[in-house]
N, C-alpha and C positions, 0 to 999 in steps of 0.2 A: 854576402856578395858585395864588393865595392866596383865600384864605377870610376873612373877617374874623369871626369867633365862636370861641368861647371850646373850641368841641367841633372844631376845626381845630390846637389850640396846639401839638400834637404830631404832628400831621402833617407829612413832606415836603411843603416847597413847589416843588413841580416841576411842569410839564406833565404831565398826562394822557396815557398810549397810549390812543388811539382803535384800536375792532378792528371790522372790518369782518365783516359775514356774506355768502355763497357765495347766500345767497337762504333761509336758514332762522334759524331762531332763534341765540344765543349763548346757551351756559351758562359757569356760574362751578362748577369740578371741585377739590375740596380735591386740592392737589400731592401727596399722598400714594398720592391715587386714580388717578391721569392713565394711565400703564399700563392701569389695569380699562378704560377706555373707548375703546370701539372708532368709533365715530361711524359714518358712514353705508358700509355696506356692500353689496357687487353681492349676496347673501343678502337683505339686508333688502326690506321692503315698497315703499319711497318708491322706491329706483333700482334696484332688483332683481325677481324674478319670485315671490320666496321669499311664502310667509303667516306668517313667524313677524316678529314686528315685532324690528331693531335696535336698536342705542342711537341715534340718529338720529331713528328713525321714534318712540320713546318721547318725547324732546324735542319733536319736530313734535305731539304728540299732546296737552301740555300748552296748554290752549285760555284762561286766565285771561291777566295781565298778566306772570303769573311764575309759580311751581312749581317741586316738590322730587320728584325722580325719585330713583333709585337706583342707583348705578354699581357692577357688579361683582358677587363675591358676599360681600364678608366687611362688610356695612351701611354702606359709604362713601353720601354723597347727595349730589345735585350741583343746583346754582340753575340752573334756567332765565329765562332773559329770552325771556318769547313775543312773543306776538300779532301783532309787525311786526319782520324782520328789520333792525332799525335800527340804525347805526353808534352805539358806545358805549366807554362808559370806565369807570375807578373813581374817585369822589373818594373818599378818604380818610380825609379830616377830620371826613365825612358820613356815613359807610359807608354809602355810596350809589352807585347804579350811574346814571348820566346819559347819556340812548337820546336821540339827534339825532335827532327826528323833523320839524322844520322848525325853520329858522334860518336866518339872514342871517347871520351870525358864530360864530364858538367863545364872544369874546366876548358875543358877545346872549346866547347860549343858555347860557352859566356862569351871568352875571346873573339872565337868569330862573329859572334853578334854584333859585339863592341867596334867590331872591323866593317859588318856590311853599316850596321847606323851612322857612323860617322864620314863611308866613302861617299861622295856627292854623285857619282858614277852609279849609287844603288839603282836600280829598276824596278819602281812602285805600281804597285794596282790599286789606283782608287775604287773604295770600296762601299762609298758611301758617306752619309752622318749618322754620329749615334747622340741622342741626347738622354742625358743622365741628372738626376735628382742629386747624385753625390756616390757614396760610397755601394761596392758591390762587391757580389761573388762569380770566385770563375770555377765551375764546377762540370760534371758531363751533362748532357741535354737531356740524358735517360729518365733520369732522377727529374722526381714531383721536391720543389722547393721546402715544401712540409716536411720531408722525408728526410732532409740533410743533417739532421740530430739523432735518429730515430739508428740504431744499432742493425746491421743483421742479422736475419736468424742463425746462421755460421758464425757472427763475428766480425769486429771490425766496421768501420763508418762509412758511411758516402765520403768521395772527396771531393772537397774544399778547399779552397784558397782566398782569402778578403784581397780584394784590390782597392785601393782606395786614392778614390776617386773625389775632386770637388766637381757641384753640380757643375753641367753646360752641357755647352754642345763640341764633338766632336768630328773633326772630318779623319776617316778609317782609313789607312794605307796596309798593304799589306807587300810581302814578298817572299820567297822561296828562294834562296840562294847558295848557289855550292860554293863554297870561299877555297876551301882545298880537296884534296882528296879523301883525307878523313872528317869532313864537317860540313853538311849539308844544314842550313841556318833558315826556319821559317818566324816569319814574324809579320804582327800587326799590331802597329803602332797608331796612337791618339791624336792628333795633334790639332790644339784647341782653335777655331774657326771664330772670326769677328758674329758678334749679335747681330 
């Protein structure tokens, strides 16, 4: 994927992993953390009998565009991407997270991204801060962190995507935007906040 702006110069220009979700949200888990999180569990609320909510059912729970939950117990926080389990990637060059929520192409739906980021007229939902140690994964909430090497019994992996990330903090924007008739554009974007 290229980017043409000046906040892309240092970005890999490669293709995007697209990561699918199981039917729930996808979070972004600093690598550091991935062990703490357990993802949906036969205990927990959503696929289980249990009342105490899992790390899953905590994702499931975050009701905005996006949201910063807590993995673990030593203050790791992990991004969620809510509201609609939609097929998603990292751009990079954007720190931007871009959710296929209708499109006719990879291509259309790049473009239009590249259209709502750069129109000043966008319509943002603040979503919060995330603070991060550095690099992570954007993967689905389902999935226990341990598990994302670990094969299925059918075949085939968890998926994954490395976002990569320098530590800090960031302030979360998110938005939903239909740019045309064939490209509906979700995205939530990083954007790095003073100490």
């Amino acid at each position: 994927m290229s980017l043409s702006s000046s906040t892309a110069t240092d970005a890999p220009r490669t293709s995007p992993v697209w990561v699918e979700s199981m039917g729930g949200p996808l979070i972004v888990i600093p690598s550091s953390a991935l062990a703490a999180w357990r993802g949906c569990t036969e205990t927990g609320v959503l696929a289980g009998d249990a009342t105490a909510a899992d790390d899953y059912d905590r994702a499931c729970a975050v009701e905005d565009l996006a949201g910063v939950i807590t993995v673990g117990a030593h203050g790791a926080q992990a991004l969620v991407l809510a509201d609609e389990p939609a097929t998603s990637c990292y751009l990079p060059g954007r720190r931007a997270f871009l959710r296929w929520l209708a499109a006719d192409s990879e291509t259309g739906l790049k473009a239009a991204a590249e259209a709502v980021l750069v129109d000043p007229a966008t319509e943002w939902e603040e979503c919060g801060t995330w603070l991060t140690d550095g690099p992570a994964v954007l993967m689905d909430s389902a999935e226990a962190g341990d598990d994302l090497g670990i094969e299925y019994p059918g075949g085939g992996m968890p998926a994954q995507a490395p976002v990569p990330l320098s530590a800090g903090r960031w302030r979360v924007r998110a938005t939903h935007t239909r740019t045309d008739e064939g490209n509906r554009v979700g995205l939530v974007q990083l954007v790095p906040t003073e100490s």
